[in-house]
N, C-alpha and C positions, 0 to 999 in steps of 0.2 A: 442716128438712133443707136446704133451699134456702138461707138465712141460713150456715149451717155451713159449704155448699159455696163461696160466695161468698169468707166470710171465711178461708178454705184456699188458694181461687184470689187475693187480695188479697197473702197471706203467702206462696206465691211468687213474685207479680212481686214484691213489695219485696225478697225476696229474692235475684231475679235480678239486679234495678238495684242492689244493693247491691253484688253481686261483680263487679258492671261496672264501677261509680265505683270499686271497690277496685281491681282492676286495672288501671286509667288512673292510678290516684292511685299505684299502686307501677312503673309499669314507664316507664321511660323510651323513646322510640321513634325513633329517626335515618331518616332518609329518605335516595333519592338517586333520579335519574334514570337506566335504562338499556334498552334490551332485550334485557342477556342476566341474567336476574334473579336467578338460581342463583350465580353469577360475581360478582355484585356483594355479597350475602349472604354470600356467604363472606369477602369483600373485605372490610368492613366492621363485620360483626360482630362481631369484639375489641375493636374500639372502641367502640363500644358498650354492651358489657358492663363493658371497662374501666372506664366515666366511668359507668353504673349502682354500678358498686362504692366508686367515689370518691362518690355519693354516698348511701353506704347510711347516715351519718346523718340524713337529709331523708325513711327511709322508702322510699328505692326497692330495691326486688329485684332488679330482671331486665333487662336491654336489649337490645332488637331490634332488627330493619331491617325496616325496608319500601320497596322499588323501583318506582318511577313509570312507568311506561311512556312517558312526555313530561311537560311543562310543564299541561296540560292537568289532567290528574290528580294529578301534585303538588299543584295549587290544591285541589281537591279534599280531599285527604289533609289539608292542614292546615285547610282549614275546617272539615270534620270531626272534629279531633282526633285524627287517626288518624298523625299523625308529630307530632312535638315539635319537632323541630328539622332541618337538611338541610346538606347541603354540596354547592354546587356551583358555575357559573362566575357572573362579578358579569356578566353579560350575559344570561345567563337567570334572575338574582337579583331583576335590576330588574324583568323581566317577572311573575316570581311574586308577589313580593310586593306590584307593584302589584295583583295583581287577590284575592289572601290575605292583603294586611296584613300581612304579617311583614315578618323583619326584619335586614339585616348585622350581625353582629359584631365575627367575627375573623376572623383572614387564615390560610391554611392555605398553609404553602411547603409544595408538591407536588411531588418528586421536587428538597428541595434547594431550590429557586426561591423568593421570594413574591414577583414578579412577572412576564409575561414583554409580549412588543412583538410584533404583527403586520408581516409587510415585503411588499411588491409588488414583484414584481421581474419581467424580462423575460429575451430569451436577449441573449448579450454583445454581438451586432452591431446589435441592433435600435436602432436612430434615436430611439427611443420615450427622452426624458431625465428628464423629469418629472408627475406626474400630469395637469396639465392635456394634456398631449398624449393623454392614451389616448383624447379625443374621438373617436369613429369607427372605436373601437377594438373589442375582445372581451378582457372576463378570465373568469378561472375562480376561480370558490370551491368550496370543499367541499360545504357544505348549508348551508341558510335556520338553523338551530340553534349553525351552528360559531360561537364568538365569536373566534375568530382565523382560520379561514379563512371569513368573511364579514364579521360585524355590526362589528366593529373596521373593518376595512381597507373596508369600507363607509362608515364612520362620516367618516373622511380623507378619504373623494372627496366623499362631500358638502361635507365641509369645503372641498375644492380649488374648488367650484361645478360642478362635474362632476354633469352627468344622465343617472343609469342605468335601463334595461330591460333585463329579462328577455326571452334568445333561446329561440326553439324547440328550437335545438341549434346546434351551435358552427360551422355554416356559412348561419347563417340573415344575411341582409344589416343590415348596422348603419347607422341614419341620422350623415351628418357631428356633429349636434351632439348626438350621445348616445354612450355607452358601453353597448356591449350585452353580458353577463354570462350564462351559463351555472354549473349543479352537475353537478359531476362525481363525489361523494360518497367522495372518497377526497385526500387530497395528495399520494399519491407520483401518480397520475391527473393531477392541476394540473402537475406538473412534465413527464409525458412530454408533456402537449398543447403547452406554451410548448416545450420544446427541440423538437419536430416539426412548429411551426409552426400547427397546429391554431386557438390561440388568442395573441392579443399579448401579453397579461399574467396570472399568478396571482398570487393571497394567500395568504397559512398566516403562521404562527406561528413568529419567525425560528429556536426551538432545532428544529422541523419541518424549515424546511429546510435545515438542516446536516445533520440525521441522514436526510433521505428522498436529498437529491443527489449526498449522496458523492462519487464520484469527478467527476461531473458540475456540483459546483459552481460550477467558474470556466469553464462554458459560460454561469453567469448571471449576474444584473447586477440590484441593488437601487437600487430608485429612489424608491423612498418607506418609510419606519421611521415604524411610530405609535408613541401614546403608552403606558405601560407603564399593565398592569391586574392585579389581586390573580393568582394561578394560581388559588385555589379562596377562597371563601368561606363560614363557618359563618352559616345563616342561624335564627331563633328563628319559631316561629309568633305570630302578635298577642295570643294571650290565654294564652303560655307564664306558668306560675305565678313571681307575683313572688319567692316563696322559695326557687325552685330557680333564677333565673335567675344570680346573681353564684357560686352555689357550680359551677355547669355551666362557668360561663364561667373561674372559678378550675383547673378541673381539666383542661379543654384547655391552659391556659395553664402549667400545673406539669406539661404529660405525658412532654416530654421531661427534666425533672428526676429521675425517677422508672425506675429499672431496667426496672420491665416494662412501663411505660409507652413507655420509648424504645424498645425492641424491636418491642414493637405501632406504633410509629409507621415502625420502620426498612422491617417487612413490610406496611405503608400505605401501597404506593407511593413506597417513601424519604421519606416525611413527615419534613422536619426538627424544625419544630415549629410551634407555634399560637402568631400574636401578634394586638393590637389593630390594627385598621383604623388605618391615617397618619388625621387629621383632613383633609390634604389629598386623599389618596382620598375619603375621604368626600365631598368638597367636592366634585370630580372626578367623581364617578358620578354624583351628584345634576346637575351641569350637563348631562350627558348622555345623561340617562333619558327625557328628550322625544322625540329622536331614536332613542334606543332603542326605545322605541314604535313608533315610526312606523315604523320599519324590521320590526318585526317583526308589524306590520300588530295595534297594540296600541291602543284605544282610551283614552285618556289621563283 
């Protein structure tokens, strides 16, 4: 009796593990980083299923999402196998994939774009001319996560040789030879602090601040434009199946060729369309993945 019961109990785990590997091996899984995860699901989703149906020769059925709640858990999700693939910015791409091994692709023009440039700017009267002066200054970024209102226009000042610390809040005293920085967690928040004197200088994302300053804009004054970075990046996890990888990457690449494919992409955010990473992007992010680290307190 015992032999019987075993060999019953044997034949359904193999049974279980079987329709696990099956359903990993049929369904393809898109990740993304947010915390409103219902909003992003819905966001998402078409796409998804789209490019599961582009690749229903390879065996796939189905395509979902799954939402990260930060960087943290993304890593997780793809160590686990529980996302296949992710779209998100090449500044928290570096971050993931250094610690998940995965991997850039392609470039996702986001709302029309595939690239955009972080700008610092002050109000119009301010003295403030060029980076090295914010010495003994205060800016504002958004949050420790933003890559254009922080880790970009962060990335510059180091570049300028500029040394920043972290204020308690935006009236806390700044030594002369440092620039002291505050989050404000918003950028239309960065802009009313510089026009009210609050703080010398914010960052953002220069299509941000046309569309946050409005009629307020020629109260400000840019003083530094970085360099330009992908708007979104499609990223692969490390141990994505070699046979599904060039036909995944054929089908973002033909989505906008494709009627319902464009449509999905028009409701994607104005997604225009999916191309290859420049080689000198490439080259470009790999120079500044060290500092990227480092800024984002990543051990290398």
């Amino acid at each position: 009796m015992f032999h019987i019961l075993l060999s019953v109990y044997c034949l359904s785990v193999w049974i279980l593990l079987t329709c696990v590997t099956t359903a990993q091996a049929t369904s393809l899984i898109m990740g993304s980083i947010s915390n409103e995860p219902a909003v992003e699901t819905r966001l998402f989703a078409p796409v998804a299923r789209y490019l599961a149906k582009q690749l229903a020769s390879q065996e796939i059925t189905n395509g979902d999402v799954v939402v990260a709640a930060n960087i943290k858990e993304m890593v997780e999700y793809l160590k686990n196998r529980q996302v296949d693939f992710y779209l998100e910015s090449p500044m928290s791409s570096i971050v993931i994939n250094h610690l998940a091994g995965s991997k850039m692709t392609l470039r996702r023009w986001k709302k029309g774009h595939a690239e955009y440039r972080s700008v610092i700017f002050v109000k119009q009267q301010s003295p403030i001319q060029n980076l090295a002066q914010l010495a003994g200054k205060r800016i504002g970024f958004k949050d420790p996560y933003s890559s254009s209102g922080y880790i970009l226009p962060r990335i510059a000042m180091k570049q300028a040789g500029l040394q920043l610390m972290q204020l308690p809040d935006a009236r806390a005293k700044v030594p002369e030879d440092k620039t002291g920085y505050v989050f404000n967690n918003d950028d239309e928040n960065t802009i009313v602090w510089v026009l009210h004197g609050r703080i010398d200088a914010g960052a953002m994302g220069s299509t941000m601040l046309d569309d946050y300053a409005k009629g307020d804009l020629n109260k400000l004054r840019i003083i530094h434009e970085t360099f330009s970075i992908p708007r979104h990046v499609v990223n692969l996890r490390k141990d994505f199946p070699d046979h599904l990888e060039q036909p995944l990457l054929k089908a973002f690449l033909e989505m906008d060729q494709n009627p319902e494919g464009k449509a999905i992409l028009e409701a994607f955010e104005k997604t225009k369309r999916f191309d290859h990473l420049p080689n000198e992007t490439h080259e470009q992010l790999q120079q500044i993945t060290p500092t990227v680290l480092e800024i984002m307190d990543v051990k290398p």
